[in-house]
N, C-alpha and C positions, 0 to 999 in steps of 0.2 A: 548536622547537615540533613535536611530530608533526604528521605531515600528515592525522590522521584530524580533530585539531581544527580542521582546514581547510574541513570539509566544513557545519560549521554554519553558517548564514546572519546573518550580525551587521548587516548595515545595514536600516534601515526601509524603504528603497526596494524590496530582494530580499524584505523581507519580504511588504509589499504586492504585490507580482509574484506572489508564490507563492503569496498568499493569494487573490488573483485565479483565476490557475489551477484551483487547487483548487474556487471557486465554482461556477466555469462547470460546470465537471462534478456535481457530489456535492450532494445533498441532507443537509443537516448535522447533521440533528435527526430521520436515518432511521437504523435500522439493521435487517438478515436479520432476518427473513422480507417485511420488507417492501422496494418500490424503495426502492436507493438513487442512485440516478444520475438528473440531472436529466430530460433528457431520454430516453423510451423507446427501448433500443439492442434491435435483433433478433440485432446481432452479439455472440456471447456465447460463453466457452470456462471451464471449468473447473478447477482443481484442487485440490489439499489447500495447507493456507497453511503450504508446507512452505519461506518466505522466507530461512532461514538455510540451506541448500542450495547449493552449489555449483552444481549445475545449476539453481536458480531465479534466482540471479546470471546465470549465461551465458543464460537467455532475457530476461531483460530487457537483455543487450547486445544480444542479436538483434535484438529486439522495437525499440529504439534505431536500430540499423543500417538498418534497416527502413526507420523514420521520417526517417531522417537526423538523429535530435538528439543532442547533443554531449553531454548531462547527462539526469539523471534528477529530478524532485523526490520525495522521498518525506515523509510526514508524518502525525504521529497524531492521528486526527480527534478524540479526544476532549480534544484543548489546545484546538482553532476553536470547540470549545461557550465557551472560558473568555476568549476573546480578549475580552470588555469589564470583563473584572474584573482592577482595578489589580494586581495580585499577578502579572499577567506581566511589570510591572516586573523584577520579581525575575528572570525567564528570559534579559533582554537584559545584564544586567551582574553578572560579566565572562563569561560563557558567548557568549552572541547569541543566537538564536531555536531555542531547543536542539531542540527537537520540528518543525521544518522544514529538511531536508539536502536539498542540491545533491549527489549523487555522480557526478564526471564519470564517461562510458560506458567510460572507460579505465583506469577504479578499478579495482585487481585485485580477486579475491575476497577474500585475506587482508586488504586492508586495507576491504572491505566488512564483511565478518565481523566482525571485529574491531572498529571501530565500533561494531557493533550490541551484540556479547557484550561487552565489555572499557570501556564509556564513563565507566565512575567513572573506571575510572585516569585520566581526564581531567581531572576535576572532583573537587576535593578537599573541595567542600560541596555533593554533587550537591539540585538542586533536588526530587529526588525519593529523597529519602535510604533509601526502604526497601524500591525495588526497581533490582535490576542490568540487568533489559532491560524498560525502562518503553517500546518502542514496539511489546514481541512479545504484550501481554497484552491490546493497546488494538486496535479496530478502526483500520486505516490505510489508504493508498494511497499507488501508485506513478506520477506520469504524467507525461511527458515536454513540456516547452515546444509542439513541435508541435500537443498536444491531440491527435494522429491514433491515441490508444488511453490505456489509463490498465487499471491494475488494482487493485481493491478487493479487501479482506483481513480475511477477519473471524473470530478467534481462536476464539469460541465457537463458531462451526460450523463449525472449521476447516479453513476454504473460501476457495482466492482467482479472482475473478472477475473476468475478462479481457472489455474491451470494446473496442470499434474499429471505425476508419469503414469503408463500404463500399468504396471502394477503396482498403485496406491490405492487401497479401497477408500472411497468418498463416501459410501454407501450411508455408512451415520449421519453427515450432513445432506446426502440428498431425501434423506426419510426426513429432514424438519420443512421440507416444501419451498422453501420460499429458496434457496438455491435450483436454478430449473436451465434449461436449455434454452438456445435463444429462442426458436417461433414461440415456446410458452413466455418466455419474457415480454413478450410480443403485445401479448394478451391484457397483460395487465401492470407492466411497466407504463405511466403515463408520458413522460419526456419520449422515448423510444416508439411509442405509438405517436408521438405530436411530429417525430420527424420522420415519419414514415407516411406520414397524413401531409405534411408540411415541406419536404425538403429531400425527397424518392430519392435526389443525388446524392445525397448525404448517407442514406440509408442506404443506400446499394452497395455502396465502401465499405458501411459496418458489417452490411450483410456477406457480401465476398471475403471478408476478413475474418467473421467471427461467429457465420451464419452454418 
C-alpha cells in the first residue's frame, strides 16, 4: 500500500477527534467575506491560497515546529455541511474519511503533493469521480491538534488566513514576507485589489472581518 493512502483517517474515533477540532475553531455555515472563525482572533496574517507550494508545506512544518505537534489535520469544509446525510457511508468504505487527513509534520512535500495532485491513483471508484483535486476547489483548513493556530483557505478569494494565539511566536514566518497584514495584502494581492476596485460591498465585509 502506498503510504499516501495512510494518511486518510479510517476509524470513527479519529474521525470524531478531527471533527471536534475542526468545531472548536470554524464556524461551518460561514464563508469570505464574512467571520469565519468562532471565536474573534486579532491575530491574523495573510496570503495567496498558494497550498500546493513547496514553501507553503515548509510553513506549515514551521508553523508545527512552533507548536510542537507531530501532525497536521487538514480538511474540506464543504464534506462537514454533508456529515448528516447517509451517503457518507459511501466515503468510509473501503477509502475511510477521505476528506479528513492526518499528514505527519515529517511528510515530505513529495509525498504531500502528491496526495493532493495524484489521489485517484488511489481510488479506483473515487467518490467524486469528476474531479482530480476535489480539496483545492473547496474552501478548507489546516490545524494542528494543539489548536495554538489553524489556517483557513478559501479558493475563490484566493486567500489563506492564518490565526493564532497570543502567545505563539509567528515571527519565523512573518520574516519570509509574503505572510503580511491585511492593508499590505492590499497592496499587492491582485483578486483583493480587484474587489476593492470592483465590489466596495464586498470588501467592507472582508475588511470589518478581517481588516
Amino acid at each position: 500500500m502506498s503510504k499516501s493512502t495512510e494518511f486518510i483517517i479510517k476509524t470513527e474515533k479519529e474521525f470524531s477527534e478531527a471533527k471536534n477540532l475542526v468545531d472548536t475553531f470554524l464556524l461551518l455555515d460561514k464563508r469570505l467575506p464574512e467571520q469565519v472563525f468562532k471565536a474573534p482572533y486579532d491575530n491574523l496574517l495573510f496570503t495567496e491560497d498558494c497550498w500546493l507550494a513547496e514553501r507553503y508545506w515548509e510553513d506549515i512544518q514551521l508553523l508545527a515546529k512552533q507548536s510542537n505537534d507531530t501532525e497536521i489535520l487538514l480538511f474540506v469544509e464543504e464534506t462537514v455541511f454533508n456529515l448528516g446525510d447517509s451517503r457518507l457511508d459511501r466515503y468510509v468504505e473501503p477509502y475511510g474519511y477521505i476528506d479528513y487527513i492526518k499528514f505527519p509534520v515529517d511528510t515530505t512535500y513529495k509525498e504531500y503533493a502528491s496526495y493532493l495532485t495524484e489521489r485517484r491513483a488511489f481510488y479506483p471508484n473515487p467518490p467524486y469521480p469528476n474531479s482530480q483535486l476535489d480539496f483545492i476547489k473547496n474552501c478548507s483548513a489546516i490545524i494542528p491538534p494543539s489548536g495554538k493556530w489553524a489556517i483557513y483557505i478559501d479558493v475563490d478569494f484566493e486567500l489563506s488566513i492564518l490565526t493564532y494565539n497570543n502567545n505563539f511566536d509567528v515571527s519565523p514566518l512573518v520574516a519570509k514576507d509574503y505572510w503580511t497584514s491585511f492593508d499590505i495584502l492590499l497592496e499587492w494581492h491582485y483578486l483583493v485589489s480587484k474587489i476593492y476596485e470592483d465590489r466596495p460591498d464586498l470588501f467592507k465585509r472582508l475588511k470589518e472581518n478581517y481588516g
